[in-house]
Structures are given as C-alpha cells and as structure tokens.
C-alpha positions as CSV (number, residue, x, y, z in Angstrom):
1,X,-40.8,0.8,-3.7
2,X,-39.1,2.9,-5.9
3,X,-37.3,1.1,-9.1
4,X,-33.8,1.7,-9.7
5,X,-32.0,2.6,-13.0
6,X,-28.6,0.4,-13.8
7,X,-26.3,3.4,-12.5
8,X,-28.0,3.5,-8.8
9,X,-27.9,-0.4,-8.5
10,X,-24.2,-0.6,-9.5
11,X,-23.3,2.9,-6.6
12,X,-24.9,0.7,-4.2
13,X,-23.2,-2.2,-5.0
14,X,-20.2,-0.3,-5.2
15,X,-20.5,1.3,-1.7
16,X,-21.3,-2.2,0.2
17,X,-17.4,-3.5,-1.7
18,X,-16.0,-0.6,-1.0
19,X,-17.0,-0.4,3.0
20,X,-15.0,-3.8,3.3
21,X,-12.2,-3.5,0.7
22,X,-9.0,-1.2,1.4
23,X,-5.8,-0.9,-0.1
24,X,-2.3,-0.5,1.7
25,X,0.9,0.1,0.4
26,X,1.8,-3.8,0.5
27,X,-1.8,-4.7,-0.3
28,X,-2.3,-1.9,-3.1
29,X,-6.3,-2.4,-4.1
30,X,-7.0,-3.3,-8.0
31,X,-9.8,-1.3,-9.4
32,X,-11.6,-1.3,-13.1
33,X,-13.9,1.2,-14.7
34,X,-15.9,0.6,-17.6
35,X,-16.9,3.1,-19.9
36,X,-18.8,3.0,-23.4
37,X,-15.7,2.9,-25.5
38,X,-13.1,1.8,-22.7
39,X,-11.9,-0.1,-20.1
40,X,-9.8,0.9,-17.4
41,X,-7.8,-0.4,-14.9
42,X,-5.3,0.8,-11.9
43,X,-3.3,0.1,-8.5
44,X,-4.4,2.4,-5.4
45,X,-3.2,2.5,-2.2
46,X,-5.9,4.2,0.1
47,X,-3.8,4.7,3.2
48,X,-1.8,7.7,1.0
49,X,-5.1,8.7,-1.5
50,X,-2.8,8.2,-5.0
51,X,-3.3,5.6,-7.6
52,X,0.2,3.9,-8.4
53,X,-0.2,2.9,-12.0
54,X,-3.6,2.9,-14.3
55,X,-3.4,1.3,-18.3
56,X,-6.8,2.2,-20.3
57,X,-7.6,0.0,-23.5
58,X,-10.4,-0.7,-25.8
59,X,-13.6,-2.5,-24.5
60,X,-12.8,-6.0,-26.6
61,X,-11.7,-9.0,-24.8
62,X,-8.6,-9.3,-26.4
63,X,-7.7,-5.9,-25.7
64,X,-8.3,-6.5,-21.9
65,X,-6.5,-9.5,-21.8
66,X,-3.4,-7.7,-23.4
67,X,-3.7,-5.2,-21.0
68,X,-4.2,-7.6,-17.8
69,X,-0.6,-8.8,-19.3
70,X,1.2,-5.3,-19.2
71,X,-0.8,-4.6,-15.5
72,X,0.4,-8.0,-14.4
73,X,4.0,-7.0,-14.4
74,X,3.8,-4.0,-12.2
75,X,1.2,-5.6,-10.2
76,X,3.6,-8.6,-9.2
77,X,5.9,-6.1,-7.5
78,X,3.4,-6.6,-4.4
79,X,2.9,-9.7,-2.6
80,X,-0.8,-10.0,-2.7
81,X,-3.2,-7.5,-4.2
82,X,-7.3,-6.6,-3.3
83,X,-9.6,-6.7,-6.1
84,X,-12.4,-4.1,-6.6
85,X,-15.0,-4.6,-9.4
86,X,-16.2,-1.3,-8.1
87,X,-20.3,-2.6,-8.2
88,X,-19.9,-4.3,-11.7
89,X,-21.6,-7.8,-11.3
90,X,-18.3,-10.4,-11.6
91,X,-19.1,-11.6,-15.5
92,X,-17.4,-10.6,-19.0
93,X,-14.8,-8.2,-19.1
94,X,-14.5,-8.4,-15.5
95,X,-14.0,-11.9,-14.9
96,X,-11.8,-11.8,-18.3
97,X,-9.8,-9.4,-16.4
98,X,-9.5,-11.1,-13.4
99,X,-9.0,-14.0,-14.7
100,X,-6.2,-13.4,-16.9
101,X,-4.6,-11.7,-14.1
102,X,-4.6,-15.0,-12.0
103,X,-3.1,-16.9,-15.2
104,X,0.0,-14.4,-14.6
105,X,0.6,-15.3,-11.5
106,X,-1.1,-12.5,-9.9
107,X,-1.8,-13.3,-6.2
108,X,-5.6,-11.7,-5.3
C-alpha cells in the first residue's frame, strides 16, 4: 500500500463530497479554499458553470469570521445553501467559517 502525501488525501476527499454535492441556482453550493497566506470563499451554481460572488481574506480567525459576515449578506438572498469544504477535514477555519455563517442566519 502506497502512503499518501496531505494533497492526495484531501483530492480524494474532495472528489467523494463533490460526487454527492451540487449546486443550483436556488441551492447555489458554498465552497472554501485555503491557501498558505489566504482563505477563500464563494457562491457557485453548477447547473450554469459560474461562481456568483467569492470574498478572499487573511488566514486568521478573526479575519474569516469578518468575512463570513460580508458573505452572509449575499448568501441570504437564497433560501438554503450547500456547503463544500472541498476535502478539508471539518475543524478550524472551516468550522469557524461555517459556523459563523449559521450565527447569521444562514440556512445550510
């Protein structure tokens, strides 16, 4: 059995969420990126191939949570929402993220 680095765990991960999550034009899908520096986040809607809105900040949790505030507002304009961690294991930044966006309101 051949050992696996980080990055190939997180694409498989990534490609067993993404076989079951979808986004719609009244379900747009919620997905985040982390790089070294930042942290981004954005509204897709997969039916049409285009990302709606996307906000990039600093990699601190205060940062994110300020962000999750300003993406909360455009995000409420849909009824419910799908959330993608795209393979990142649901801890730190992410669950920040997410959670932040639940305390405004945000229905995923």
């Amino acid at each position: 059995m051949k050992s696996k680095n980080k990055q190939q765990q997180r694409e498989r991960r990534k490609a067993h969420i993404r076989k079951n999550v979808r986004g719609t034009s009244s379900k747009p899908r919620i997905f985040v990126f982390k790089s070294n520096k930042y942290f981004y986040a954005g509204l897709a809607d997969d039916d049409k191939n285009i990302v709606l809105k996307s906000f990039m900040c600093k990699r601190k949790s205060d940062d994110i949570i300020a962000m999750a505030k300003k993406f909360a507002k455009e995000a409420v304009k849909s009824d419910s929402l799908v959330f993608d961690r795209s393979g990142y294991k649901y801890h730190g930044l992410i669950k920040t993220f997410a959670d932040e966006l639940r305390k405004q309101k945000v229905n995923i």
